[in-house]
C-alpha positions as CSV (number, residue, x, y, z in Angstrom):
1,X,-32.8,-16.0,-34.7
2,X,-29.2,-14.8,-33.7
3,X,-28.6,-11.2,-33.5
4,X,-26.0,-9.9,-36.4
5,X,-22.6,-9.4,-34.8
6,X,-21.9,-6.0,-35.3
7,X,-18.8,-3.4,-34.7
8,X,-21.1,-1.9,-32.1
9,X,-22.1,-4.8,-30.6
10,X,-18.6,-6.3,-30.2
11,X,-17.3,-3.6,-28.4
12,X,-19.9,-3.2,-26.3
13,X,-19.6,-7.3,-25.3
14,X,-16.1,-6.6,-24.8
15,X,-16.6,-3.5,-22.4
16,X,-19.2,-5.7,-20.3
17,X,-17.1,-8.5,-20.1
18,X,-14.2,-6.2,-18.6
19,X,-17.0,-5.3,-15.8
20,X,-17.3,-8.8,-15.3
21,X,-14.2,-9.6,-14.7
22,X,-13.5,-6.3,-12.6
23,X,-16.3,-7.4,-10.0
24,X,-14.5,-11.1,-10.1
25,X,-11.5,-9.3,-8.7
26,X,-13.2,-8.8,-5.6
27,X,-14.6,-11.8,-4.7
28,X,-12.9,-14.9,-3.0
29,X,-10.3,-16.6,-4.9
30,X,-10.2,-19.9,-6.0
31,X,-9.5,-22.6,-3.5
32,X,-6.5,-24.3,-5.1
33,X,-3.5,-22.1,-6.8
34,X,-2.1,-24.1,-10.1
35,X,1.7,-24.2,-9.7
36,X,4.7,-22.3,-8.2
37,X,5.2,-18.8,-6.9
38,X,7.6,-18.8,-9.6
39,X,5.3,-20.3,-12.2
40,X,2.8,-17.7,-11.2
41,X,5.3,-14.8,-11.8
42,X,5.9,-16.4,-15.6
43,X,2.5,-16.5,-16.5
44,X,1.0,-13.2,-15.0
45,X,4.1,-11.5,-16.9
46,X,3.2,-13.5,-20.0
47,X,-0.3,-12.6,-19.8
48,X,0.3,-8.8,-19.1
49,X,2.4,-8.6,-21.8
50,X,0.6,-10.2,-24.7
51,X,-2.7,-8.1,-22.9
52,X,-0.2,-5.1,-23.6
53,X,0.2,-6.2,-27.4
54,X,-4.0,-6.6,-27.7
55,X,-4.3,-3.5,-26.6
56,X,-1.9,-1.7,-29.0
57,X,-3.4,-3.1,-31.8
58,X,-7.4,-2.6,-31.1
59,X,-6.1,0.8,-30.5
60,X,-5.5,0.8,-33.8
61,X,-7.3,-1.3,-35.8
62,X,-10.8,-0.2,-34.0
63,X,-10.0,3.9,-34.7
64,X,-9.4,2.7,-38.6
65,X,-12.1,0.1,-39.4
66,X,-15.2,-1.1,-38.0
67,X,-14.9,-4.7,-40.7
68,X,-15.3,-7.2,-38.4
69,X,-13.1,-9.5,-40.0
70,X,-10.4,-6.9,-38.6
71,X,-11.7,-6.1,-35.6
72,X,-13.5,-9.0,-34.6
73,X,-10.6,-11.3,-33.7
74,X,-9.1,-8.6,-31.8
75,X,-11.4,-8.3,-29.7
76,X,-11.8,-11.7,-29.0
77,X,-8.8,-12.0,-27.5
78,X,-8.8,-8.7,-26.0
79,X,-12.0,-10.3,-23.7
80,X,-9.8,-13.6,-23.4
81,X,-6.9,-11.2,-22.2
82,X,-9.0,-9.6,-19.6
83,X,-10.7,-12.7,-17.9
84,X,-6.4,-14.1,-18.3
85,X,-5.4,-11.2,-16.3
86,X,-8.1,-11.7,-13.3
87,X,-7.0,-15.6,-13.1
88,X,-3.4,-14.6,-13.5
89,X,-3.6,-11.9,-10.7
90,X,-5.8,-14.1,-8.1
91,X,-3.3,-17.4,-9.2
92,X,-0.1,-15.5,-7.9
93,X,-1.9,-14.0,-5.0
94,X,-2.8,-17.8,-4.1
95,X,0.8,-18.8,-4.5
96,X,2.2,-15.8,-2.5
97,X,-0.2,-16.7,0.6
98,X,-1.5,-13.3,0.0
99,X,-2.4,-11.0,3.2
100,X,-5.5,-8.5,3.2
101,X,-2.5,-5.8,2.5
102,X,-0.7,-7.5,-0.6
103,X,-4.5,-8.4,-2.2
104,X,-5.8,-4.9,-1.8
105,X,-2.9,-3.6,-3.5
106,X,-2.9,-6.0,-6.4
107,X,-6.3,-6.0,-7.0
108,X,-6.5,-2.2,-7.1
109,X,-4.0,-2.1,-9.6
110,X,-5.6,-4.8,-11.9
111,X,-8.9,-3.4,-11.2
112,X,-7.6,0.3,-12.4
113,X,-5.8,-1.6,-15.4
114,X,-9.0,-2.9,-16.3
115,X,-11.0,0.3,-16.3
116,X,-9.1,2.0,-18.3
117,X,-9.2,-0.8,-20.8
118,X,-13.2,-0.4,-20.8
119,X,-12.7,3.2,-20.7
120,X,-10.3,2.7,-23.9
121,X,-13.2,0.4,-25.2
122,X,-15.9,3.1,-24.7
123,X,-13.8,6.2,-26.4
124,X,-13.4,3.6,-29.6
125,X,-17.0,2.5,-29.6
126,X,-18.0,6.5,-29.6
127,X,-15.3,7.7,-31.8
128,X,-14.6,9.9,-29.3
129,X,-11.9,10.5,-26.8
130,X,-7.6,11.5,-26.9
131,X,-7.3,7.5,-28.1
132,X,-3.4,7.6,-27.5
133,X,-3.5,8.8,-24.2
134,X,-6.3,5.9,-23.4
135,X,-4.0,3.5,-24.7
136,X,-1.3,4.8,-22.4
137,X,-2.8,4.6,-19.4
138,X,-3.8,1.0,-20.0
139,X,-0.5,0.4,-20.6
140,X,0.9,2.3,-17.8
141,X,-1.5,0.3,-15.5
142,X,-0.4,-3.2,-17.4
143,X,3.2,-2.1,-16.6
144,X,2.7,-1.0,-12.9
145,X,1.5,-4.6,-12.3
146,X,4.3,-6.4,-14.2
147,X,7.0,-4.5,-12.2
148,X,5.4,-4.9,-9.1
149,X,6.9,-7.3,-6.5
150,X,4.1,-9.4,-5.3
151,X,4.7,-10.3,-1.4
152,X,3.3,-9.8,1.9
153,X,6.8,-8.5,2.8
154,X,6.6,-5.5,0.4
155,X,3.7,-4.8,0.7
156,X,3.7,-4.7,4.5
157,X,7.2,-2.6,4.0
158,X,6.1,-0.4,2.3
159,X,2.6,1.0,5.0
160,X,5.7,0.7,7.8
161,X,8.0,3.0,5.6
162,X,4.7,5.7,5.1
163,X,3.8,5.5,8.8
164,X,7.5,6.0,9.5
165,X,7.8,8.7,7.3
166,X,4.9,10.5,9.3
167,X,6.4,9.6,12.6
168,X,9.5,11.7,11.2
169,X,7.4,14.6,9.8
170,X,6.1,15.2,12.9
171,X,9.4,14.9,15.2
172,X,10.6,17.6,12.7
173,X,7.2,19.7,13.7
174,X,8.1,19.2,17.0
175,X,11.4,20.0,17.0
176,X,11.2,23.7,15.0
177,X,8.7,24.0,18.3
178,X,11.3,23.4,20.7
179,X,13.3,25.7,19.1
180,X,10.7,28.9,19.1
181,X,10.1,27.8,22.2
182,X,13.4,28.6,23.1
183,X,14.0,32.0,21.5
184,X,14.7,35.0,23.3
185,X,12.3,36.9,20.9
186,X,9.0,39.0,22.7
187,X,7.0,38.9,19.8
188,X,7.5,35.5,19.2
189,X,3.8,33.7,19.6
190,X,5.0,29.8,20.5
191,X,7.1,31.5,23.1
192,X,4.4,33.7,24.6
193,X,2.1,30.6,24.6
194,X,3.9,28.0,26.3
195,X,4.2,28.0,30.2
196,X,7.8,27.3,32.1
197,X,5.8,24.0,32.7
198,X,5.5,23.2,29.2
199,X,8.6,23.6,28.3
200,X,10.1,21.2,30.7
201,X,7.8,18.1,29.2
202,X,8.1,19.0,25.8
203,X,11.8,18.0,25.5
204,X,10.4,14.2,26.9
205,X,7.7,14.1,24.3
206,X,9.9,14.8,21.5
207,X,12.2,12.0,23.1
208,X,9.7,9.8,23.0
209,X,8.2,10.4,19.2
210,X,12.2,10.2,18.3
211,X,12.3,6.5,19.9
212,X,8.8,5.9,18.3
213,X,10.2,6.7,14.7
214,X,13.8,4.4,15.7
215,X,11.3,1.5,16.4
216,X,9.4,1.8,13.1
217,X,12.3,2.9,10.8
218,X,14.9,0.3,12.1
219,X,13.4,-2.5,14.0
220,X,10.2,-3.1,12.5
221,X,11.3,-2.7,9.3
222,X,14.2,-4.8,10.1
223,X,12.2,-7.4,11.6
224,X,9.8,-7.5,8.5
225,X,12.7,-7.6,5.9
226,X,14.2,-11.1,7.4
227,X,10.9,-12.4,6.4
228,X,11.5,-14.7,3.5
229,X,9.3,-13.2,0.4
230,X,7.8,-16.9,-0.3
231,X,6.3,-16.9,3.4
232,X,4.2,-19.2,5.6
233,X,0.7,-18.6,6.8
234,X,2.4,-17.8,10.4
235,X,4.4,-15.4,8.9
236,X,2.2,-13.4,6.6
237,X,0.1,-12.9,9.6
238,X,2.9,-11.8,11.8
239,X,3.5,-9.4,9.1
240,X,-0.4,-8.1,8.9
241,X,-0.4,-8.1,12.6
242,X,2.6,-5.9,12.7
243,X,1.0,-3.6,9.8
244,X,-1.9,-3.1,12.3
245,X,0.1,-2.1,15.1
246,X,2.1,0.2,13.3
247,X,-1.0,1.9,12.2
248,X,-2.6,2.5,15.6
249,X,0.7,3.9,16.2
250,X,0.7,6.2,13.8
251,X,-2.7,7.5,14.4
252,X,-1.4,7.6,18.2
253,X,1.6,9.9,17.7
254,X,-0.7,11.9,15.7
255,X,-3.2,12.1,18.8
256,X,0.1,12.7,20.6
257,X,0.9,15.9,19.1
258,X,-2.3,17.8,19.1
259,X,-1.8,17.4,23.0
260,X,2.1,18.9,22.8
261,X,1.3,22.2,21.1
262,X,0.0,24.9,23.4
263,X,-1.9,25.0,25.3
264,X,-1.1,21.9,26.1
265,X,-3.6,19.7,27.0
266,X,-1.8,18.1,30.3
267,X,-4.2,15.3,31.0
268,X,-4.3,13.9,27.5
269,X,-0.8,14.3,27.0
270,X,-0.3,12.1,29.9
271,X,-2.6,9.3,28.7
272,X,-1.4,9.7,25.5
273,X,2.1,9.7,26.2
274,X,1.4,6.4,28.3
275,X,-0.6,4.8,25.1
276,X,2.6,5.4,23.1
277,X,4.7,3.6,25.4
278,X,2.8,0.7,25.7
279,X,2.2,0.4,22.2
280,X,5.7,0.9,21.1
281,X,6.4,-2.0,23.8
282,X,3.4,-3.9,22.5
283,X,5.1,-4.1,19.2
284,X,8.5,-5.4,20.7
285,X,7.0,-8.4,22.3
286,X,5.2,-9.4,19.0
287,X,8.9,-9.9,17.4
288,X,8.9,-12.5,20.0
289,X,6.7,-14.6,17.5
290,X,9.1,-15.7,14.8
291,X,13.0,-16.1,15.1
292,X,14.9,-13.0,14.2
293,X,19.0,-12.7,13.6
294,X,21.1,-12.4,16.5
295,X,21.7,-8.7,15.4
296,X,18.0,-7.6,16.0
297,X,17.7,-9.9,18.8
298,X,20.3,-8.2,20.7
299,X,19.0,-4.5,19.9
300,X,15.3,-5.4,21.2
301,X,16.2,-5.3,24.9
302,X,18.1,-2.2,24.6
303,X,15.0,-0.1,22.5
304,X,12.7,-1.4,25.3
305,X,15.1,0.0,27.8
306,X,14.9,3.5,26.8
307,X,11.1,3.3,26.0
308,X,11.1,2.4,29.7
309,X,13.4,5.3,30.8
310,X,11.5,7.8,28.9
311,X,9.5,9.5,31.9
312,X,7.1,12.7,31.7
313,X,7.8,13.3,35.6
């Protein structure tokens, strides 16, 4: 005997279906993408923006009637919507060659969509809940996924650009240092603290954090914006490679400056300053693995020589 299809019932289907299709997210994508990049960027727009649509009217129709006959339909093809997004999302990331950067942050997105879209399901089925605000976050979430630019390029740009951006932070930090260090003023504590000694290498570590943000900020990010956006398997894992490097050298010039302020740990700033160095050359030589414009070419050789004249001694 089938079980009567109820308003109850129906939503709660729908809201385990979204959980179904939020744990499909994660898994491996399909083996074969159907199409273009292009084709793929049509039809995830398509599908986000009918999804939108759906979820404007089961907003409504579900807070003013439980008929089915309303309701019902609705949320049919609200659950069609939601297992269209997950193929729509893993089709594009198929067609993009999609690196383990680009697919987290696609797939967190769509994965946030869709739990606000359950959570929107949930407040409707209770009667509880701001609906409006539900149905705005869904759509903020839907709308955040359409205007997103779905490549390994910017994706990879944009970790560079916030390790950069730390690099810079703490060259500033370092600099208003310098400068305490350097006032006349008795009472002034980072003046007190730091020995004739210090003062002479801390000038050279601040060099060499300055050269560290003009690698990331110019010629890695450089080097990863002449990478076409529709990019080969070779290229997307130049890109991921370079990601990883950028990291450890952000965590590095991190490591660095804990060893700068006073008292200045002497030893560690030495192997630490050395680290720096060899990673900031490290990443140099990897732009030696695709063809770059005669412009960055010619700028390479001339970064690596002031790395190499950057001494602590």
């Amino acid at each position: 005997q089938m079980e009567e299809v109820t308003f109850t019932s129906s939503l709660t289907k729908l809201d385990e279906a979204i959980t179904l299709h939020i744990s499909i997210l994660s898994k491996t994508l399909p083996a074969t993408p159907q199409g273009s990049y292009e084709e793929a960027k049509v039809l995830l727009a398509q599908t986000l923006a009918h999804t939108r649509h759906l979820v404007t009217k089961f907003s409504l129709v579900a807070e003013q009637t439980e008929d089915l006959a309303v309701v019902g339909p609705v949320v049919e093809q609200l659950e069609q919507a939601s297992a269209g997004i997950v193929q729509a999302t893993q089709n594009i990331l198929l067609e993009a060659v999609a690196g383990p950067t680009l697919t987290h942050t696609v797939t967190s997105i769509a994965k946030t969509t869709l739990e606000s879209l359950g959570a929107l399901t949930r407040a409707l089925l209770k009667k509880e809940g701001n609906i409006p605000v539900l149905c705005s976050v869904v759509w903020s979430g839907l709308d955040k996924l359409k205007e997103l630019s779905i490549d390994n390029r910017t994706a990879v740009l944009k970790d560079i650009q916030n390790f950069s951006a730390q690099v810079k932070d703490a060259h500033s930090e370092l600099t208003e240092l310098q400068e305490d260090a350097n006032t006349e003023d008795e009472e002034d504590e980072f003046d007190m603290r730091l020995s004739a000694e210090e003062k002479i290498v801390l000038p050279k570590c601040i060099e060499l954090v300055k050269l560290t943000y003009m690698v990331l900020a110019q010629v890695f990010t450089k080097a990863a914006r002449e990478i076409p956006v529709v990019n080969t398997e070779a290229q997307r894992d130049w890109l991921e490679e370079m990601k990883s490097l950028v990291a450890v050298i952000g965590s590095t010039v991190d490591d660095f400056s804990e060893t700068i302020y006073p008292p200045q740990n002497k030893p560690a700033l030495v192997t630490t300053f050395d680290k720096l160095k060899g990673l900031l050359t490290e990443g140099l030589n990897t732009l030696q693995k695709q063809p770059f414009s005669e412009a960055l070419t010619k700028l390479i050789p001339m970064v690596e020589s002031k790395i190499k004249a950057v001494q602590l001694d």
